[in-house]
C-alpha positions in Angstrom: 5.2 88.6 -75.8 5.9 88.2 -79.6 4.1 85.5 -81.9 7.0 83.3 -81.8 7.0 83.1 -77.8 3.0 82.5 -78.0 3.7 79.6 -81.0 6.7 78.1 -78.9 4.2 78.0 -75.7 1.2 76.6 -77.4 3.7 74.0 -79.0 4.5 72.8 -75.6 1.0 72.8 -74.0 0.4 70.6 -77.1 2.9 68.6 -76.4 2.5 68.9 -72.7 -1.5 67.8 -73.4 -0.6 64.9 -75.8 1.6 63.3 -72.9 -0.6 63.8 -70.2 -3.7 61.6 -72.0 -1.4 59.3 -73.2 -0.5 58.5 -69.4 -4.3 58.9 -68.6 -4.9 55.9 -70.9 -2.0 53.8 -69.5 -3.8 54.4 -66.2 -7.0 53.1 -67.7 -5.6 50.1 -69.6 -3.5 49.5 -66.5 -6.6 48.9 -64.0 -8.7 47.1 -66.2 -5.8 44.6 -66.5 -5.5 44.8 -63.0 -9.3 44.6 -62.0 -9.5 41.5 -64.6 -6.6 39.6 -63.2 -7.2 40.3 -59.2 -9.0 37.4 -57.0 -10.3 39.7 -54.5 -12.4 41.8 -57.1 -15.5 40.1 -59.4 -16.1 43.7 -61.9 -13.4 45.4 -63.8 -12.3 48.6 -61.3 -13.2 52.1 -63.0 -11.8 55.5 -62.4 -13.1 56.8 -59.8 -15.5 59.6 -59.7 -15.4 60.8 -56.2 -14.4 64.2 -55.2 -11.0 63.1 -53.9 -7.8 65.4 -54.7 -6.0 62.5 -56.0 -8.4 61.8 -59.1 -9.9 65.1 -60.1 -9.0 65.2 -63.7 -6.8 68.3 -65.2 -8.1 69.8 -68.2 -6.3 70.8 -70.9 -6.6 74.8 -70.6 -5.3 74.5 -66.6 -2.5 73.0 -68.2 -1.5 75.8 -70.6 -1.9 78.2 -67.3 0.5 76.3 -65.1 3.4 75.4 -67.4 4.3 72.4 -65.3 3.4 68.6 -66.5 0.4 67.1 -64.7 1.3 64.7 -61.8 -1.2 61.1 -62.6 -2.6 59.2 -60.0 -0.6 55.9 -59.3 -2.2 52.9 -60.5 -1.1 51.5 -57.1 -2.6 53.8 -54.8 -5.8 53.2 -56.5 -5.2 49.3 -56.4 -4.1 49.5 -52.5 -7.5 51.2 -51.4 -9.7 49.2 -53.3 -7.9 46.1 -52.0 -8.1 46.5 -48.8 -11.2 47.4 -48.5 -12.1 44.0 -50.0 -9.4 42.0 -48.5 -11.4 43.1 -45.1 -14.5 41.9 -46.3 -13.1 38.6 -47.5 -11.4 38.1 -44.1 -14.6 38.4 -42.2 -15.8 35.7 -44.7 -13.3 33.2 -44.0 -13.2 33.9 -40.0 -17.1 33.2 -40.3 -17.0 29.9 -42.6 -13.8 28.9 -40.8 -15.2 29.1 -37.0 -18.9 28.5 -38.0 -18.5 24.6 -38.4 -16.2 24.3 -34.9 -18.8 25.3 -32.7 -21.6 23.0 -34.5 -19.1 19.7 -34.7 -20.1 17.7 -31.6 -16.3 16.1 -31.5 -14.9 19.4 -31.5 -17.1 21.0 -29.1 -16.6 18.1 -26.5 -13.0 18.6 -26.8 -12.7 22.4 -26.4 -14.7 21.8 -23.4 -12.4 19.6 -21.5 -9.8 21.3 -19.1 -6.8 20.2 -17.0 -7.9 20.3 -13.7 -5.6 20.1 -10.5 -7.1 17.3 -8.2 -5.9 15.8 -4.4 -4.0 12.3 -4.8 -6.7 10.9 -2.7 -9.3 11.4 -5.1 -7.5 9.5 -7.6 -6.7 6.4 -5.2 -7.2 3.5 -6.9 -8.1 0.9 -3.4 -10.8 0.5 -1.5 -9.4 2.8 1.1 -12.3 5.5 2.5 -10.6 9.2 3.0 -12.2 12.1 5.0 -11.3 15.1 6.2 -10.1 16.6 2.8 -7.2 13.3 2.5 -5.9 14.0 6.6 -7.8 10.3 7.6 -8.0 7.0 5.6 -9.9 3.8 6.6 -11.3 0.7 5.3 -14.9 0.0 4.6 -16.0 -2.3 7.6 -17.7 0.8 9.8 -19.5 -1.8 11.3 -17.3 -3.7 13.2 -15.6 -0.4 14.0 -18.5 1.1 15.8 -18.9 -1.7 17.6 -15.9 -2.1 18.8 -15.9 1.7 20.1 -19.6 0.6 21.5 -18.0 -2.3 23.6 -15.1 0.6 25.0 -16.9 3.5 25.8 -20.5 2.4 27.2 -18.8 0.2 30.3 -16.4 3.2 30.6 -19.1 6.1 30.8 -21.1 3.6 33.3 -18.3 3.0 35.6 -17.2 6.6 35.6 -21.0 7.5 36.7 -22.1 4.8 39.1 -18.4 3.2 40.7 -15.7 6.0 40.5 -18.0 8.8 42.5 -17.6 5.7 45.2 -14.1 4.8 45.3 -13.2 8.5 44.9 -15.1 9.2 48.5 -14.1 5.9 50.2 -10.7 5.0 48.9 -9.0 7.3 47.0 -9.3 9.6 44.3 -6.3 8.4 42.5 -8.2 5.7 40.9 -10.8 7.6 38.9 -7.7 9.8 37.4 -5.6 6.5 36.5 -9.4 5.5 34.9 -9.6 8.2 33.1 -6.2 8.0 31.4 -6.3 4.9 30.6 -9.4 5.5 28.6 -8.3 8.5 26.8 -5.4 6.8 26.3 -7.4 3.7 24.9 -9.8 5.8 22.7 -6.7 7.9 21.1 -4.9 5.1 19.6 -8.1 3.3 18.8 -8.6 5.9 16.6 -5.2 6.6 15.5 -4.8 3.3 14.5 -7.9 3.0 12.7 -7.7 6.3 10.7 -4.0 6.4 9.7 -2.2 5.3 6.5 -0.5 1.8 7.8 2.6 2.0 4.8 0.6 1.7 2.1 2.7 1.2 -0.9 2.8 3.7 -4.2 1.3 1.2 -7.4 2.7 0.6 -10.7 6.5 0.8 -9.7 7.3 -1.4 -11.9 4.3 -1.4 -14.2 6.5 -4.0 -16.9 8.3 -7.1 -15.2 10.0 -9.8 -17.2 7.9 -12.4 -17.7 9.1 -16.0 -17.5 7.5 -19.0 -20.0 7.7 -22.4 -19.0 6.6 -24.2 -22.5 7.6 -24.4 -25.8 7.7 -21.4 -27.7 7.2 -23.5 -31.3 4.2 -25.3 -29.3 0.9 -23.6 -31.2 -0.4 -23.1 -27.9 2.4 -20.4 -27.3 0.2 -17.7 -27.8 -3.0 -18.7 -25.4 -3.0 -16.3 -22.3 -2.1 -19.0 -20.4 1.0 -19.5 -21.7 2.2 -15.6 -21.5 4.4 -16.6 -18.4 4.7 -15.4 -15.2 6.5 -12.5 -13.5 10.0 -13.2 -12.7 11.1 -13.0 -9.3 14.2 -10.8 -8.0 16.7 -11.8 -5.0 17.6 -9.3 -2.2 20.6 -9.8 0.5 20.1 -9.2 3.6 22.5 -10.0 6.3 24.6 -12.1 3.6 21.2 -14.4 3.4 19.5 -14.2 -0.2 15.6 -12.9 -0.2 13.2 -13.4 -3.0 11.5 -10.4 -4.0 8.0 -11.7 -5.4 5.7 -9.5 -7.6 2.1 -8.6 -6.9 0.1 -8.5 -10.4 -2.7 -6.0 -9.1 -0.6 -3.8 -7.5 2.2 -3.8 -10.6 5.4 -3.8 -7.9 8.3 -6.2 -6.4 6.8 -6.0 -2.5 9.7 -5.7 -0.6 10.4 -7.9 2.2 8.0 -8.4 4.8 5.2 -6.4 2.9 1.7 -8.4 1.7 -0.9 -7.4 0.2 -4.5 -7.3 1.7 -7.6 -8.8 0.3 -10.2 -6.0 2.1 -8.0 -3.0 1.5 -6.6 -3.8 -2.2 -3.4 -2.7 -1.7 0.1 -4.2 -0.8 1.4 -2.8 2.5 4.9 -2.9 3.9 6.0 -4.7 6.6 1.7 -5.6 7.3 1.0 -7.7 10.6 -2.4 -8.8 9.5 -5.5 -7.0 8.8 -7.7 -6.0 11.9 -11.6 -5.8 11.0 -13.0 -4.3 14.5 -10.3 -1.4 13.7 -11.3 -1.3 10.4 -7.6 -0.6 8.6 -4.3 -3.2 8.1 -1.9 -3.5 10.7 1.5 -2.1 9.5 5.0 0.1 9.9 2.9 3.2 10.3 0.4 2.0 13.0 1.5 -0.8 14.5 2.7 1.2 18.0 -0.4 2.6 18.4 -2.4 -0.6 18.0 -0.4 -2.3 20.2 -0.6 0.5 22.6 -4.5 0.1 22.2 -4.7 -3.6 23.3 -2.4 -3.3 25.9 -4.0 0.0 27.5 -7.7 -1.5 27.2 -6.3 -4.7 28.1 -5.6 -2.5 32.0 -8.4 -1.2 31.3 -10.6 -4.3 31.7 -8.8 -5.2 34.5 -9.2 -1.9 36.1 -12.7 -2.0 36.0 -13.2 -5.6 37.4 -11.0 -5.1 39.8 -12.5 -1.9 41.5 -16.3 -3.2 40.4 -15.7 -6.1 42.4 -14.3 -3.9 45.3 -16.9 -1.5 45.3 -19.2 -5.1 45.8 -17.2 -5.9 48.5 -17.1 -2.8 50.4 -21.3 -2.5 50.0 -21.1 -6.1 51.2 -19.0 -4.8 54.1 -21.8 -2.2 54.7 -24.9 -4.5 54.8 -22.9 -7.0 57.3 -22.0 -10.5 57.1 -25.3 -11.6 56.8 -26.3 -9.9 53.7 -27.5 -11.9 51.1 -26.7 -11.7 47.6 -29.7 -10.0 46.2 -29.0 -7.5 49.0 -25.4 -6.6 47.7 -26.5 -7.0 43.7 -29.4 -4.6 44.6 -26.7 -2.0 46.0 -24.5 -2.0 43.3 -26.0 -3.8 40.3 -23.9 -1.7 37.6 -20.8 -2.6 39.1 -21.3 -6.4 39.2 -22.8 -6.2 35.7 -19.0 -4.4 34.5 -17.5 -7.4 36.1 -18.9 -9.5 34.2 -18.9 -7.7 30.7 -15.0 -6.9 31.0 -14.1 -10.4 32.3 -15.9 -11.7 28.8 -13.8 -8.8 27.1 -10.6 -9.3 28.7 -10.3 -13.1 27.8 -10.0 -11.8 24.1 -8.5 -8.3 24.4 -6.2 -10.1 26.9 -5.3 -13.2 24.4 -4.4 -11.0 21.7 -1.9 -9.0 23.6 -0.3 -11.8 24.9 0.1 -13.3 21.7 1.8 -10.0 20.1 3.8 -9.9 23.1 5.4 -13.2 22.3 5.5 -11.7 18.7 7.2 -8.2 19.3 9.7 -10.0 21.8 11.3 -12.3 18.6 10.6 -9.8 16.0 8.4 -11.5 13.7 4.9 -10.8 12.4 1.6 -12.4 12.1 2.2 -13.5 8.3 5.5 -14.9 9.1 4.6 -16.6 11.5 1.4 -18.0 10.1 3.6 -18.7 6.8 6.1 -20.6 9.1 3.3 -22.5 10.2 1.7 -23.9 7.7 3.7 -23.7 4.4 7.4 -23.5 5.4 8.9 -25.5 8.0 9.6 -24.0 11.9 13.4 -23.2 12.0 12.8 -21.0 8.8 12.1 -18.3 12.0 15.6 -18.8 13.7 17.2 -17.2 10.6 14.9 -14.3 10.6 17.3 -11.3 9.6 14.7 -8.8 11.6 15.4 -10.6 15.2 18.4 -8.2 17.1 18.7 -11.9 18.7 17.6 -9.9 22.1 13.6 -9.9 23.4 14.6 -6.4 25.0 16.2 -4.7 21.8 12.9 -6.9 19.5 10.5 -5.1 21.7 12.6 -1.4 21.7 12.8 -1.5 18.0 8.9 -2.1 17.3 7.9 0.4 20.3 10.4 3.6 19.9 11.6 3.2 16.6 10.4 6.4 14.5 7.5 6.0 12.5 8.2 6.2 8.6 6.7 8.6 6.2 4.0 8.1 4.6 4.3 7.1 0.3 0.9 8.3 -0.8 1.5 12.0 -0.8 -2.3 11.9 -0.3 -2.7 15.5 -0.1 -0.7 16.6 -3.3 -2.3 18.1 -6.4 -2.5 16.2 -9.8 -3.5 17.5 -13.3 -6.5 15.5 -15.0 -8.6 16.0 -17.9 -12.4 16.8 -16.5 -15.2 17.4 -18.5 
């Protein structure tokens, strides 16, 4: 290698040298700007001194052995890893301060804490209805009267099944016990049927916002007193080309439809209600009124079963002491017997009354409240236009008895979402 090659290359290390620190100390003045203006970073970032491939420096002899110009660190590479390294940090920061207060406010808490929560209608059932039985059974709240009423039907039927039907089954014929015995299942079935079942119990706030009609001067200054806000209008139905008027029941928010009431004990307005029954303990309505009239009219036998055949059973012990047994002799024999006589006779005179009257009822197709209403506030031949009468006592009494038995509107059973704490 001559001089001249040796100057030329020397020239260009030089050169080659000069460069290389020149872009050094852009790289310098670059991250101090860059430390100085950055959020994320309180000191002024320094080249690093770690052992890393990327920042070892190159000094000037290794430059004059490799011939090649010296590849500088970015600025950005070093900017990226001190970034996010801090950017991390500061994210941790934030997530602390930001979900620190949440779980200390006593608002917020109390809000994250409430949930949707699927619940049975009958839970939410706003009358004074009792359910049991997970919603299957409703009833009102008179258990009272409803015990004792199953107290007066099954403690003379258990005492003439054990102390007059082993009797008549050995001297007359065992027939009668059987017929006894179905007529008090039969009794006992849709005692309970009737008392535990919904009787057409109508949904609430069907029409939660009527029009409301004013009767006084709107410029009067009174106009805005509550007792001035109006009333509910009232709405007119046809039926059989005669005009109906729909009137509205403020507690229930609805238009009860025709025949329907609403009852004081249960809270609720019920369609096509017959009255309300306290020693069943549930309204009379579409839904059970078969049954409870198959109740009165099967205990109703019933009583007269059991004096009948009590008195008979009397007899025949009267038969056995001879003619001139005395009546302490015959009471003696079969004291149980004339005791039942008695007790159902008492029971029969209003068991009896009642299904006679609803007989008379069923046969020209009215109810209770229409004819109590026909009574007392409207005059009598407001009944002869009754749009419900078939205008035959055979067709009135197959339409209450066979006709099938409507569904029920509370959907008692279904699910609903509510807030719970």
């Amino acid at each position: 290698m001559t001089s001249d090659d040796s100057a030329t290359l020397i020239g260009r290390s030089n050169n080659i040298h000069q460069h290389s620190m020149q872009q050094l100390h852009h790289l310098e003045t670059t991250q101090e700007y860059t430390s100085s203006s950055s959020p994320l970073s309180s000191t002024p970032l320094s080249r690093p001194t770690s052992p890393h491939p990327i920042y070892q420096p190159t000094s000037p002899t290794s430059l004059q052995d490799h011939h090649y110009p010296i590849k500088t660190p970015s600025p950005i590479i070093t900017n990226n890893l001190d970034y996010s390294s801090s950017h991390h940090h500061q994210q941790q920061q934030q997530q602390h301060n930001i979900h620190a207060p949440i779980m200390d406010h006593p608002r917020l808490t109390m809000d994250s804490t409430r949930q949707k929560k699927l619940v049975r209608n009958y839970k939410l059932f706003p009358g004074q209805n009792k359910f049991f039985c997970g919603g299957r059974f409703m009833t009102s709240r008179e258990y009272w009267a409803f015990i004792l009423a199953l107290i007066l039907l099954i403690v003379p039927s258990i005492l003439f099944g054990i102390f007059t039907c082993p009797f008549i089954w050995t001297h007359i014929h065992p027939a009668i016990p059987i017929i006894f015995a179905y007529l008090f299942v039969l009794s006992l079935t849709s005692m309970i049927k009737t008392s535990w079942t919904d009787p057409g119990i109508i949904p609430r706030d069907l029409d939660p916002f009527p029009i409301l009609e004013r009767y006084d001067d709107p410029g009067s200054p009174y106009s805005d007193s509550i007792w001035h806000q109006g009333i509910p209008t009232q709405k007119e139905v046809q039926i059989k080309d005669k005009s109906w008027t729909l009137r509205y029941c403020e507690t229930c928010r609805i238009y009860r439809p025709p025949r329907a009431s609403h009852c004081r004990q249960c809270d609720n307005c019920v369609e096509v209600e017959d009255h309300h029954c306290i020693w069943l303990n549930n309204c009379i309505g579409s839904r059970n009124y078969r049954p409870f009239f198959v109740f009165i009219t099967s205990a109703t036998l019933l009583c007269l079963f059991v004096i009948v055949f009590s008195i008979v059973h009397l007899l025949l012990k009267w038969k056995e002491h001879g003619l001139e047994a005395t009546f302490n002799t015959v009471f003696n024999s079969a004291p149980v017997s004339f005791v039942l006589a008695i007790v159902c006779l008492i029971l029969l005179l209003m068991v009896g009354g009642l299904n006679l009257y609803h007989c008379s009822l069923i046969l020209r197709g009215i109810t209770t409240h229409e004819q109590l209403r026909a009574t007392v506030m409207t005059k009598q031949s407001d009944l002869s236009v009754n749009p419900y009468n078939k205008g035959n006592p055979a067709l009135n009494m197959a339409y209450v008895l066979c006709r099938p038995r409507p569904k029920s509107y509370l959907r008692r059973r279904k699910y609903s979402p509510t807030t719970v704490n």
